[in-house]
C-alpha positions as CSV (number, residue, x, y, z in Angstrom):
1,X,84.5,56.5,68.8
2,X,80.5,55.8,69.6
3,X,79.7,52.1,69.6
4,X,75.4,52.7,69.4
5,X,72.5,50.7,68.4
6,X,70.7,52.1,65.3
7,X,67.2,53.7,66.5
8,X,63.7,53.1,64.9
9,X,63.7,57.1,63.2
10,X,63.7,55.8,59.6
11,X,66.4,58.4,58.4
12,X,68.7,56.6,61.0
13,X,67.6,53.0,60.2
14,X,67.8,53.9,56.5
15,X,71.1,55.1,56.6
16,X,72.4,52.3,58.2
17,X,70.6,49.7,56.6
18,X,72.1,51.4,53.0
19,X,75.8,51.3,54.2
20,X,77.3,49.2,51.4
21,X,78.3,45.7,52.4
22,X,81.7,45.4,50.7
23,X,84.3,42.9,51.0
24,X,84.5,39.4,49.6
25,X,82.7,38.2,52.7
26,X,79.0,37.5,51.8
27,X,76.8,39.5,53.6
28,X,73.4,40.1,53.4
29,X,72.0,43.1,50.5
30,X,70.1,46.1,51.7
31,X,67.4,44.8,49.9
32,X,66.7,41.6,52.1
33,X,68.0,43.3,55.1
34,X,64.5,45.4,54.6
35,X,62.6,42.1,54.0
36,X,64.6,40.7,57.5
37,X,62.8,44.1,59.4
38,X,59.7,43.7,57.7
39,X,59.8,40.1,59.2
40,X,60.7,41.3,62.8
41,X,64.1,38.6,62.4
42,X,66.4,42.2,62.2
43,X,65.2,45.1,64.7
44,X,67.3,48.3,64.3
45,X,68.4,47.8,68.3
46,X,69.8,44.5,67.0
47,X,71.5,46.7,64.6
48,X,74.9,48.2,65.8
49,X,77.3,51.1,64.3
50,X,81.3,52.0,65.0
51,X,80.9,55.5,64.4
52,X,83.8,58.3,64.2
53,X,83.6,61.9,66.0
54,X,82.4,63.3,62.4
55,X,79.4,60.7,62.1
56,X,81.1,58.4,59.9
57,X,80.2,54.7,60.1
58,X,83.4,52.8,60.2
59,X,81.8,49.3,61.5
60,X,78.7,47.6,61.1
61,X,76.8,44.6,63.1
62,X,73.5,43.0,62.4
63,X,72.3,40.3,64.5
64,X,69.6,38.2,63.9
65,X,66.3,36.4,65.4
66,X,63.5,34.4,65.0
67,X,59.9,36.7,64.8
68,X,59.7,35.7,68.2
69,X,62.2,36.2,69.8
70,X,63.2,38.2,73.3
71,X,67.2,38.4,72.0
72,X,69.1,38.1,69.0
73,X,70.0,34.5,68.3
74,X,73.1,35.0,66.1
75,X,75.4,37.5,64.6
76,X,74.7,37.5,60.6
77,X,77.0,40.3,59.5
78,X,80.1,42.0,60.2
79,X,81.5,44.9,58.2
80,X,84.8,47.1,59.0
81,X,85.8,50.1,56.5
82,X,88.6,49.5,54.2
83,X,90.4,52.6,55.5
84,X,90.3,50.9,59.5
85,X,93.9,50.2,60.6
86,X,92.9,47.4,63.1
87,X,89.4,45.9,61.8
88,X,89.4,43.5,65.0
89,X,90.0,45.9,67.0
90,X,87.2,48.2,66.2
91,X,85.3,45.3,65.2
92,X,85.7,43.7,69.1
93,X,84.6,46.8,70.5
94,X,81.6,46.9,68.6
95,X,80.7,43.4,69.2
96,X,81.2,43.6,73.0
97,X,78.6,46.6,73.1
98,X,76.2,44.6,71.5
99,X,76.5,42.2,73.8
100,X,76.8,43.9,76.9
101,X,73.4,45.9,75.7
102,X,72.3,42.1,75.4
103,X,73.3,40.1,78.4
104,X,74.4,37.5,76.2
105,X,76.9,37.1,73.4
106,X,74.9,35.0,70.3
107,X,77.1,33.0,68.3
108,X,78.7,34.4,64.9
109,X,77.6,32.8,61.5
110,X,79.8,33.2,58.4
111,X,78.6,31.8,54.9
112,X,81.4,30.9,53.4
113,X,82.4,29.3,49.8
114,X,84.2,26.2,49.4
115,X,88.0,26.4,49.2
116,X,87.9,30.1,51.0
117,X,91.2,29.1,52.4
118,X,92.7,29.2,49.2
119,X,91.6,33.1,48.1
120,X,94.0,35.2,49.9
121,X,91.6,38.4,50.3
122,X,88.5,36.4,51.8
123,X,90.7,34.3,53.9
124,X,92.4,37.5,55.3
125,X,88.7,39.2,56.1
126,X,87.9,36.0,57.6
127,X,90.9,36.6,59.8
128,X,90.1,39.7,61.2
129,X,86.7,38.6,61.7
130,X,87.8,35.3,63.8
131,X,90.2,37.8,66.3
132,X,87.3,39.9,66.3
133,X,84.6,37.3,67.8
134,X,87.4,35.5,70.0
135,X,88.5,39.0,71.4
136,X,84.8,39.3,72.1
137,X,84.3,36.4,74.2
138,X,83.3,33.9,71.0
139,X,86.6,31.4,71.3
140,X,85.2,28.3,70.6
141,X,84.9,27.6,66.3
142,X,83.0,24.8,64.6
143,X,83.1,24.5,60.6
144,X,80.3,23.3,59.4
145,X,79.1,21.8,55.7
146,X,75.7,23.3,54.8
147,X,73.8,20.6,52.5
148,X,70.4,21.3,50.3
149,X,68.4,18.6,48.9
150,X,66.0,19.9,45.9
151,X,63.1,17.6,44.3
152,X,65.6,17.1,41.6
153,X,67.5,14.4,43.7
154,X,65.0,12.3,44.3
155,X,63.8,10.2,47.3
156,X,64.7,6.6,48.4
157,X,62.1,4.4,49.0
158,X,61.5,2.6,52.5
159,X,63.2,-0.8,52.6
160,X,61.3,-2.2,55.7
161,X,64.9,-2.0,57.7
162,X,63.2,0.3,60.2
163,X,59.7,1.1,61.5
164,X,58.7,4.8,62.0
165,X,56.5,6.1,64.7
166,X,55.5,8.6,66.8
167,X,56.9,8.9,70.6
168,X,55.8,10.7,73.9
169,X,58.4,13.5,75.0
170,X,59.5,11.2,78.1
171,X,60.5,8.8,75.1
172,X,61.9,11.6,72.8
173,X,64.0,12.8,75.6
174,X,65.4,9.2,76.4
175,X,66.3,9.1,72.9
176,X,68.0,12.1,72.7
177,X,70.2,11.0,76.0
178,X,71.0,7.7,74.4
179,X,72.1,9.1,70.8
180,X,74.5,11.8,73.0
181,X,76.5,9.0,73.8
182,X,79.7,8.8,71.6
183,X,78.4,11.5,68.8
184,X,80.7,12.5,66.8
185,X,78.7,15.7,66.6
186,X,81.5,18.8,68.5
187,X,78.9,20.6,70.0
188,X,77.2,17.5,71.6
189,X,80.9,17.0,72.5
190,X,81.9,20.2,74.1
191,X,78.3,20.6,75.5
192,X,78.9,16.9,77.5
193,X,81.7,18.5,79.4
194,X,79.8,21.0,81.0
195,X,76.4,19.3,81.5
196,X,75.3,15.8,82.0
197,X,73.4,14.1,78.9
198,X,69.8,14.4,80.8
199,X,70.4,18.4,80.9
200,X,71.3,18.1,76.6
201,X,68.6,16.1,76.1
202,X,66.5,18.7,77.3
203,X,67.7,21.9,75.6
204,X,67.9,19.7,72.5
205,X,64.3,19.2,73.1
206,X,63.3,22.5,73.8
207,X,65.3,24.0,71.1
208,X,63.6,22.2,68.1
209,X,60.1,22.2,70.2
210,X,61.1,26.1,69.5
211,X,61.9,25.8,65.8
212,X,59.1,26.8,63.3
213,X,58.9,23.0,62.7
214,X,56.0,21.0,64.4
215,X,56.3,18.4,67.4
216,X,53.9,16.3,65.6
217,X,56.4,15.6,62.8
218,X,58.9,13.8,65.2
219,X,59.6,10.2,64.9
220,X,61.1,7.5,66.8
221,X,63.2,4.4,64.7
222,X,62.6,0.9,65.4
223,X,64.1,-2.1,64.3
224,X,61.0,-4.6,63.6
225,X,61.8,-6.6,66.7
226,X,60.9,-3.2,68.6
227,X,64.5,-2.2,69.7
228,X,65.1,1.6,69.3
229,X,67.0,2.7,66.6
230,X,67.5,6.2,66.5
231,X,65.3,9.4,66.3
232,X,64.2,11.4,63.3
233,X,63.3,15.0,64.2
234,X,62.5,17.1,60.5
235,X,62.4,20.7,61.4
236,X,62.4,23.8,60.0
237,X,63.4,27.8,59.5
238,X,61.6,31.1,58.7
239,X,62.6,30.1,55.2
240,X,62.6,26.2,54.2
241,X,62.1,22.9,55.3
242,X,65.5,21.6,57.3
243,X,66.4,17.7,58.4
244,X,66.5,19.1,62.4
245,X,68.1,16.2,64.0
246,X,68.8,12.7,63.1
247,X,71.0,10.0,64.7
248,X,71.5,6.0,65.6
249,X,71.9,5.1,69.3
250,X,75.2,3.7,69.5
251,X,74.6,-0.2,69.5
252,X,73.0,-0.3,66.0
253,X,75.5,2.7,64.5
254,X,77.7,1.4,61.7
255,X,74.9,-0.6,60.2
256,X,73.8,2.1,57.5
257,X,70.8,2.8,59.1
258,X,71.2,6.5,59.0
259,X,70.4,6.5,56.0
260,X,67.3,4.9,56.5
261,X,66.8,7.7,59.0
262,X,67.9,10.8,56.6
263,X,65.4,8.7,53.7
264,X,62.4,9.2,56.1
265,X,62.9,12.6,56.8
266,X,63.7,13.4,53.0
267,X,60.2,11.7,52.0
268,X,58.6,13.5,55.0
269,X,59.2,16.8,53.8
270,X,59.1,15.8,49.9
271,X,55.5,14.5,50.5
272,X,54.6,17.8,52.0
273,X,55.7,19.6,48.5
274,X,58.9,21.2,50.3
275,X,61.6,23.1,46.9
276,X,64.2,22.9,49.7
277,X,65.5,21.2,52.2
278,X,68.5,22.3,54.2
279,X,71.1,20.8,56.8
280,X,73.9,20.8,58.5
281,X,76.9,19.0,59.8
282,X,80.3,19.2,60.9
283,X,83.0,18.9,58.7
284,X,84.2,16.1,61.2
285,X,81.6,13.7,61.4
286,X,82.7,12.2,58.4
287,X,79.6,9.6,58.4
288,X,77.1,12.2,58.6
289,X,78.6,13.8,55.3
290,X,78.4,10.9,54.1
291,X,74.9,10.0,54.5
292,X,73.8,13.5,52.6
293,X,76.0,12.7,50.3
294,X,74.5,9.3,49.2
295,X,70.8,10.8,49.8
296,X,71.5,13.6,46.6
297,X,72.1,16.2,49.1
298,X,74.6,19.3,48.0
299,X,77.1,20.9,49.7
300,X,76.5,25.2,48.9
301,X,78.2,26.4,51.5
302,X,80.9,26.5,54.6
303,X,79.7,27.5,58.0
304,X,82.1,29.0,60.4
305,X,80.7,29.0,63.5
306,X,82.2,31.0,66.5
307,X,80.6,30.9,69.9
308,X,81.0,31.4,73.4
309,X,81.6,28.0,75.4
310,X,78.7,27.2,77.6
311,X,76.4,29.6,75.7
């Protein structure tokens, strides 16, 4: 068995990038995996065969990255051959190489439809898929709701409840330590017990500083007496607009005001013409789902997230 990353010779890279993806797991076409090179988000070393002593391909890993970045960011597809006895197995194997060729282990993203539970064959491939990743050092799992708000929802108008503005970073960061507190968020959670909330506040703060979104866009949430509220941070992806981050420091939570929150980054991003916006939460935080849910926002998807703890 040869675990190997593909190389940039275009027979090599064509041949894996044709390998069909089958499976009821949705995984991404050849067609947009070309688009995903031709972007510089998939590089053939970030792509990664199982192959046997005859040159078959029995496994397939793609991970993915913004343009600019040094090291893949996540793991987008996984594909074992029907014929494979043990697809974690061979599956674990190949992850771990990637890895190891990495000096890191990026989290694994799976798309999945609502209900997959319920459909024997994709809840199996799931399965193998989950032993796979946690065999490979990704134990820890998150499911996440994937929301999309189109212009067809519509946009609440401001009620005077809160007053927007913009913040320095020494105020952004203060805000992000104060809305830690008591999230119901898991990764805020599990993130708490191995750093204090000054060290989250600033990897939040880097990360969307990194995002394809603008710093400029960031707001801080006041009650009209000046208290703070919460924090608005509307972001972005290579592809769409995308809510970021959002919260209520816990004194004023339970008030409705996220909504208020969610309603200004809607309008934000409406007003600059966005077709999409996109966002996530945990299936969990109950009040966060909640909030999309009353702003027109649609649930498309599951995300099953597997990482490595600390990572």
């Amino acid at each position: 068995m040869l675990f190997r990353a593909v190389t940039a010779d275009p027979a090599d890279l064509n041949r894996a990038v044709a390998h069909p993806a089958d499976g009821p797991v949705p995984a991404l076409t050849a067609e947009r995996i070309r688009e995903e090179l031709a972007g510089n988000r998939i590089r053939p070393e970030w792509i990664w065969l199982a192959e046997a002593g005859d040159g078959r391909i029995l496994a397939r890993a793609l991970w993915w990255g913004r343009a600019d970045s040094e090291r893949p960011v996540a793991l987008d597809c996984l594909q074992v051959g029907a014929g494979v006895a043990d697809p974690a197995a061979l599956a674990a194997g190949l992850l771990e190489a990637g890895h190891a060729a990495f000096g890191k282990r990026p989290g694994y993203n799976l798309s999945l439809p609502r209900g997959w539970r319920d459909e024997p064959g994709l809840a199996a491939a799931v399965a193998w898929r989950r032993a796979a990743a946690a065999e490979a050092g990704l134990t820890r799992e998150i499911e996440r709701l994937r929301y999309e708000w189109t212009p067809d929802a519509g946009t609440a108008e401001p009620t005077g409840r809160l007053v927007f503005r913009e913040g320095t970073d020494e105020e952004m960061l203060e805000a992000f330590v104060r809305l830690s507190h008591d999230s119901l968020d898991v990764t805020t959670q599990q993130e708490l017990l191995l750093m204090d909330a000054e060290q989250l506040a600033r990897e939040d703060f880097d990360f969307y500083l990194d995002c394809p979104g603008e710093r400029s866009w960031w707001r801080l949430a006041h009650l009209p007496d000046g208290r703070l509220a919460g924090l608005a941070v509307p972001s972005a992806t290579p592809y769409h607009r995308n809510v970021g981050y959002l919260g209520v420091v816990p004194e004023q939570r339970g008030q409705g005001l996220i909504d208020e929150i969610l309603g200004e980054i809607t309008r934000f991003h409406a007003a600059a013409g966005a077709e999409r916006i996109t966002a996530t939460t945990d299936t969990v935080n109950v009040p966060m789902a909640a909030a999309f849910d009353r702003a027109g926002y649609e649930v498309t998807e599951i995300r099953l997230v597997l990482e490595a703890p600390g990572q």
